[in-house]
N, C-alpha and C positions, 0 to 999 in steps of 0.2 A: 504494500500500500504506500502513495506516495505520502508527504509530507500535506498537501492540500488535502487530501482527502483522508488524512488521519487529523488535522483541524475539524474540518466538519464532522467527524465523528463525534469527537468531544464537546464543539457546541452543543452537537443532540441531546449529547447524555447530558450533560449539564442544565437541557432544557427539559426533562423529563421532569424535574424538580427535584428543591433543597429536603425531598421527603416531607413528611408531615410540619406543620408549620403546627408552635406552640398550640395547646388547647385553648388561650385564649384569645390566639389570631385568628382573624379571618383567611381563612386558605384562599390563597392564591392561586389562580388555574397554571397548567404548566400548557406549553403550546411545542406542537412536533410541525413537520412541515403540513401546510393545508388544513391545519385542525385547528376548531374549538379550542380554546383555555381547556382543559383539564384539569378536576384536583389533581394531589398528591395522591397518596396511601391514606387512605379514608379513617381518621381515631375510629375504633368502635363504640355504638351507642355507650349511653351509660348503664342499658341496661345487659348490655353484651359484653360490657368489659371483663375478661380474665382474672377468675379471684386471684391468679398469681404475681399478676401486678401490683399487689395489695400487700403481700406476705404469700407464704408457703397454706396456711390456713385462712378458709372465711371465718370473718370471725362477729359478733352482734352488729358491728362498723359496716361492714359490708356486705353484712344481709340487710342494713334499712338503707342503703345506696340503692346496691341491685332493686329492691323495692320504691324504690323513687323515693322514699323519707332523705328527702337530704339533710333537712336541718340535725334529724336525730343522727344520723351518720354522721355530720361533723360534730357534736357532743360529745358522742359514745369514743369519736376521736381523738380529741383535742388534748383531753388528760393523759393518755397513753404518746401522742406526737409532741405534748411538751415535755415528757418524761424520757424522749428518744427514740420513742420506735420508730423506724423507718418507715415503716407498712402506716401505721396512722397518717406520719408526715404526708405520705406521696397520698393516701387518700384527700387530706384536708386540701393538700395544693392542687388535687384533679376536680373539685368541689367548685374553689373560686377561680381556676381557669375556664371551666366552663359556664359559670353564674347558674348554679344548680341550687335552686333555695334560695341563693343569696343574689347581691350585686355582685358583679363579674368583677373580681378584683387581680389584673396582673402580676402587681406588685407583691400583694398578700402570698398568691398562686408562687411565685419566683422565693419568697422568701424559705416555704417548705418543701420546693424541689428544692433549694440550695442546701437544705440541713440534710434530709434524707439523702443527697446525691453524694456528700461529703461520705455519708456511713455504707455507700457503693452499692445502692439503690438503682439497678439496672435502668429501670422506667424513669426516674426523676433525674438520672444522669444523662438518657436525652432528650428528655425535655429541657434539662437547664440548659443543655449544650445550645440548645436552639434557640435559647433565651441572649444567651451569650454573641452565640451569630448574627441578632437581630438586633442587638442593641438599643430595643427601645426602652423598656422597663428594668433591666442592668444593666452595668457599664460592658461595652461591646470587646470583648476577649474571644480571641479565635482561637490563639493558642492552648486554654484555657477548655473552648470548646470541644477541640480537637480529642485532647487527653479522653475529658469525661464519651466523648461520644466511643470512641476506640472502646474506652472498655466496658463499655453496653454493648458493643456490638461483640464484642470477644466473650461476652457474660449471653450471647446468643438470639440478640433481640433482634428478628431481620428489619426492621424499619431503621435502626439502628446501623445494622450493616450496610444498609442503601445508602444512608447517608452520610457512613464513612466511604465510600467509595464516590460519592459525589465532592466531597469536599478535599481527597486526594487530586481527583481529577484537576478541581479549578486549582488546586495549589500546585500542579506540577509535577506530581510525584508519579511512581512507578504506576505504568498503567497495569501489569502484570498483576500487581498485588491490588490495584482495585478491582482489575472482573476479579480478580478472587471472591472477594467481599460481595459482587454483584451475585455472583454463581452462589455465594451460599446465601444470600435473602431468597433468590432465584428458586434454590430448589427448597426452602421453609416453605414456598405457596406465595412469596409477593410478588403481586401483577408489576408493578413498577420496574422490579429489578427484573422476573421474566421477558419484559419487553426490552430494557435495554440487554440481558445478552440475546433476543434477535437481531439489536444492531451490532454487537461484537463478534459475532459467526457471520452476519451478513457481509460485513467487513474486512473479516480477519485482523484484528487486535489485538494486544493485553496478551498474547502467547498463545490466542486460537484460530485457528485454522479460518479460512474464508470457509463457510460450508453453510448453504441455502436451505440444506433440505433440515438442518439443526436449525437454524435460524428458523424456518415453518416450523419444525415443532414448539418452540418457544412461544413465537406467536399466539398458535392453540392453545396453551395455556392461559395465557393471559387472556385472551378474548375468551375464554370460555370464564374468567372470573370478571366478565364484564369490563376490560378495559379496554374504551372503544377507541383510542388510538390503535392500538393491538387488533381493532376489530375491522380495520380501515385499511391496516396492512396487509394484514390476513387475507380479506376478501380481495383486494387486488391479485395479488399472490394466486392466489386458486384461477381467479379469470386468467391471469397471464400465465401460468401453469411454471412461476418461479419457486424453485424447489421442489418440483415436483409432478406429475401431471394435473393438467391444465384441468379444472371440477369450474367452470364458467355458475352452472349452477345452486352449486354451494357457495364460492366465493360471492353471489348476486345475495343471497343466503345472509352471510355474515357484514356483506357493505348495508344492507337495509337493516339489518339490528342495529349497528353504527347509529346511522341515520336515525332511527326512531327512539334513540336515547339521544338527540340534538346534535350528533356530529355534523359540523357543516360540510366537510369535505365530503365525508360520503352521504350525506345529502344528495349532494351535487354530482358525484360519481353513481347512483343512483339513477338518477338522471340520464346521466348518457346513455346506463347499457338499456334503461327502460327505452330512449329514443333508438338505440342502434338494434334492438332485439337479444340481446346478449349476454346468455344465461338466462333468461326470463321472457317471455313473448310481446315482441314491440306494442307500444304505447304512447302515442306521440302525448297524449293527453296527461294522460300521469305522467312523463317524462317532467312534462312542462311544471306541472304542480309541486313538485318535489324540487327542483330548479328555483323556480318560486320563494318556495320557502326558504332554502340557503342564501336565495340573493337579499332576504329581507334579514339574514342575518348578518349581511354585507359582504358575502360572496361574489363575486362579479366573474364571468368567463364568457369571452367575445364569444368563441365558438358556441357557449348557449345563449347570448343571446340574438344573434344569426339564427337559432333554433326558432327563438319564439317568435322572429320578425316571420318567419315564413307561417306561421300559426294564421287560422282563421280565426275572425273574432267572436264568433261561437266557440271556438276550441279552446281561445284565451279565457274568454269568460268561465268555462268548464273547467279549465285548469286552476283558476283561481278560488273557485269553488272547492273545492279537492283542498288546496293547497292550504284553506281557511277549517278546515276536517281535520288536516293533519297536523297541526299545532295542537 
């Protein structure tokens, strides 16, 4: 791989996102090329969260969490996190990073990830890291950050490992040892880092091989946990029969799930194979509709719209109809 096109590798991955954004920021979308903003790696609800982010046992604290009692969860807390326990602490601070019961308080939130992360609190190590990074509500420490995230992610947490491997990346460092990092969130089940190693096999980087038909596998997995960048590639993939033989329609398949969870690219890919007949039975009508709808997301493509100048204005009218269905 040359030098330009190991750069635009690592924009990508870099654009995939800094991982989860604190619990008490607004997640920011991540953008790949042609795509929608995208979350990160999704926090789990609060009522989904892992008793083992809490301690090794549930315990009264986080049986009235998981129950939505927040305020009684942070009580039943509070005596125990000012006494030291780690598991109270990272409860109390996932409490007021997400304004559960309470007012959302960052600062509060950063103060008992800060205690619990000290006592090497996997979860509250990065989350602080990320507090650290963002520098809004602590003073902005990367090095600082770096440490604590490392050993969250060495302590096994792939959101954790994702975002050691992202923030090697932007800092320059061995790309070998971050797909490490990527390959193991990759095979714990996270979509994020599944998708970037299909750019690292699509590539050949990081010490692996250029290899297409590993990269589509990768893909599948991610798009099969819903992530519609992943589901955007995928279905291209299968039309154009990259990595593998050409399944037109299956890939037509996986670009319309894309599309009907808001992806604008494949919206608008969508679009053309419904005009060109292509994996799915031509449609100039719905072509238009689904066109439509991405352009009013601010998608723009000469070639479509050449499409709808040749449209009759019954068939526009139709299309727009459709198009006002599928929002």
């Amino acid at each position: 791989m040359n030098e330009a096109a190991k750069s635009c590798l690592v924009i990508l991955l870099l654009a995939l996102a800094m991982g989860p954004q604190a619990a008490w920021a607004q997640e920011d979308g991540t953008t790949a090329a042609e795509t929608q903003p995208r979350p990160g790696p999704q926090e789990p609800s609060s009522r989904e969260v892992d008793p083992k982010r809490f301690g090794k046992v549930p315990d009264p604290a986080f049986g009235a969490y998981q129950r939505g009692h927040y305020l009684t969860a942070l009580e039943l807390a509070r005596p125990r996190a000012e006494a030291g326990n780690s598991a109270a602490q990272t409860l109390m601070a996932e409490i007021y990073a997400r304004g559960l019961g309470v007012a959302r308080d960052a600062q509060e939130a950063a103060k008992w990830y800060a205690k619990a992360a000290e006592q090497g609190d996997p979860e509250a190590q990065m989350q602080y890291a990320l507090m650290l990074i963002d520098g809004r509500f602590v003073k902005e420490d990367r090095e600082k950050a770096y440490t604590l995230m490392r050993s969250a992610a060495e302590a096994g947490k792939p959101l954790a490992q994702f975002n050691l491997a992202q923030m090697m990346i932007e800092e320059g460092a061995s790309m070998e040892e971050a797909v490490g990092w990527y390959e193991r969130a990759a095979r714990a089940g996270l979509p994020d880092a599944q998708y970037a190693m299909a750019q690292v096999h699509a590539n050949g980087v990081g010490g692996k091989p250029e290899d297409a038909a590993a990269a589509l596998r990768w893909l599948l997995r991610a798009a099969r946990q819903n992530y519609d960048t992943a589901q955007l590639d995928l279905g291209t993939w299968l039309v154009e029969g990259r990595g593998g033989e050409a399944k037109p329609e299956l890939g037509f398949a996986w670009l319309k799930r894309a599309a009907e969870g808001g992806n604008v690219a494949a919206q608008n890919r969508v679009a053309k194979l419904l005009r060109a007949g292509v994996g799915v039975e031509a449609d100039p009508v719905q072509a238009a509709a689904w066109y439509i709808l991405a352009r009013r997301a601010g998608l723009t493509d000469s070639e479509m719209e050449d499409f709808l100048d040749g449209l009759t204005s019954e068939q526009l009218k139709d299309a727009l109809e459709r198009a006002n269905r599928l929002r």
